[in-house]
C-alpha positions, -999 to +999 in steps of 0.1 A: +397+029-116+366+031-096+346+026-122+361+000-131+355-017-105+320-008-100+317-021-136+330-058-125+309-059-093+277-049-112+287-075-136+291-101-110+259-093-095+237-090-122+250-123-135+232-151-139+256-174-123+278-152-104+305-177-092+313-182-129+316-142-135+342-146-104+360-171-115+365-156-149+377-119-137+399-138-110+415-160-140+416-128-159+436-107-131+461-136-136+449-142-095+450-183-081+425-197-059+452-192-028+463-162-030+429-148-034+418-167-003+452-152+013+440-117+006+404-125+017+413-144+046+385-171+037+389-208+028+400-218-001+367-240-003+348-212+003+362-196-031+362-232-047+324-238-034+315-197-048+332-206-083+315-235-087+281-223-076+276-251-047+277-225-020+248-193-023+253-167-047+277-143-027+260-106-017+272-073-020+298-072+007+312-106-005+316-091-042+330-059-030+358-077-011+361-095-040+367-069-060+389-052-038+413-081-037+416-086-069+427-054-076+449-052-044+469-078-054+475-063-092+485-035-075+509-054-058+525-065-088+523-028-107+489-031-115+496-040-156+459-061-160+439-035-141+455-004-164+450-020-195+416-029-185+412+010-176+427+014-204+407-005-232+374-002-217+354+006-244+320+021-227+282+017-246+286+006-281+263+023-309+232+003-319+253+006-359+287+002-347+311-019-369+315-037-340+299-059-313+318-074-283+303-102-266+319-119-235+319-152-218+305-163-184+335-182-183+365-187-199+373-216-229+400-232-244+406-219-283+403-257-291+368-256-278+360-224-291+369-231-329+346-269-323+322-245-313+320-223-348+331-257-367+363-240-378+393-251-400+423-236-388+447-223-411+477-208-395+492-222-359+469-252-350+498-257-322+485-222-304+451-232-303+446-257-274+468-229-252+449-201-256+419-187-229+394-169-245+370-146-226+347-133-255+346-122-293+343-094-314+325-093-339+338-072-367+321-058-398+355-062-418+349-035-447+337-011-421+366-015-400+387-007-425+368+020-439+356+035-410+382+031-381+406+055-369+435+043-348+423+059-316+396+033-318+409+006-324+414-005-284+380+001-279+375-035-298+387-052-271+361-041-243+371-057-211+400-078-221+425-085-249+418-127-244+393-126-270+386-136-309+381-111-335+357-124-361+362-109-392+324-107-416+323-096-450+354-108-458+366-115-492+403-131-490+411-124-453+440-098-461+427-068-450+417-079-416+454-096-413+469-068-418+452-043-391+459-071-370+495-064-381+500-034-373+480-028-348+499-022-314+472-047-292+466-082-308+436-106-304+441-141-293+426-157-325+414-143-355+383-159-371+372-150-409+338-163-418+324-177-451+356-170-472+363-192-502+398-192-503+423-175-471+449-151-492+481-164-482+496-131-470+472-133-441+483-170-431+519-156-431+511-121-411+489-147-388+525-169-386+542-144-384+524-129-348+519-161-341+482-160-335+455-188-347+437-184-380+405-202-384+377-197-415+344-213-409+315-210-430+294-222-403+258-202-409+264-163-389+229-167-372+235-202-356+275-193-348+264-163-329+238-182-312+262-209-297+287-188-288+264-166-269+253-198-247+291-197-231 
């Protein structure tokens, strides 16, 4: 677990806007603004003024008792987010993985997201404007299937199962529905790119778990290159 949370400290402080890196992991622990400041013992301004970068980026001592509130209080309540964080952590990614995780310096709505990537959703339109995302992954579809043992598959992930799995090299969309399926950790949206016409077994596995389909044949280079400005 420590290295976990020397992983979200460094993160924080290497960020470019580290009130937004807060604000995301604190929103991802599930914590609010009060009981963080409760655990702190700090304003809630003071956490309002960190979040929204009006007060100085916070220093090393500020992050660290960040960090050790956050997890305090998941400990309090079993501990669930920071074990499957432990747990999912995927570590350095090959330079030829199938895979590439990217995540967010803050958090969007899957409405937002899927303007973003100019997507037409298929399957559950009604999910969309509730779900958080906090990154993508970006999935070489054949290679997944191909290449991926089940032991793997949680590395996809990274830090946090509020992501989108985009699905490339995709012909019809069924594959990639279906390791969705029976895979025992979901993603929060499923994305298939530049496919023609969506098979309709992977609209109804997509029903079926209740997660938002979207296809967008948006051009890959420009896609990736907005999404990475979040």
């Amino acid at each position: 677990m420590d290295e976990l949370m020397e992983r979200i400290a460094g993160e924080i402080t290497l960020s470019e806007s580290p009130g937004s890196a807060m604000k995301k992991w604190r929103e991802l622990f599930g914590i609010t603004q009060i009981e963080l400041t409760k655990q702190i013992k700090v304003s809630t301004s003071t956490i309002s003024d960190y979040e929204s970068n009006r007060r100085m980026s916070p220093g090393v001592a500020v992050i660290k008792r960040f960090v050790d509130a956050i997890f305090a209080i998941d400990a309090e309540r079993g501990g669930a987010v920071a074990k499957g964080l432990a747990r999912i952590s995927n570590g350095p990614q090959e330079k030829d993985s199938y895979y590439k995780i990217h995540d967010f310096a803050a958090p969007i709505s899957g409405t937002d997201f899927n303007r973003i990537i100019e997507g037409k959703v298929i399957a559950n339109p009604g999910y969309l404007d509730s779900v958080r995302l906090f990154g993508y992954t970006r999935l070489d579809s054949l290679r997944v299937i191909l290449e991926m043992s089940p032991s793997e598959y949680p590395k996809l992930f990274g830090s946090t199962t509020e992501r989108a799995f985009i699905f490339e090299k995709v012909s019809t969309g069924r594959s990639p529905l279906v390791v969705v399926r029976v895979a025992p950790i979901k993603p929060k949206v499923v994305v298939v790119h530049n496919v023609a016409s969506i098979d309709k077994l992977a609209i109804k596995i997509a029903q079926v778990e209740k997660i938002p389909l979207i296809i967008t044949k948006l051009d890959i280079d420009k896609m990736y290159e907005r999404l990475k400005k979040i």
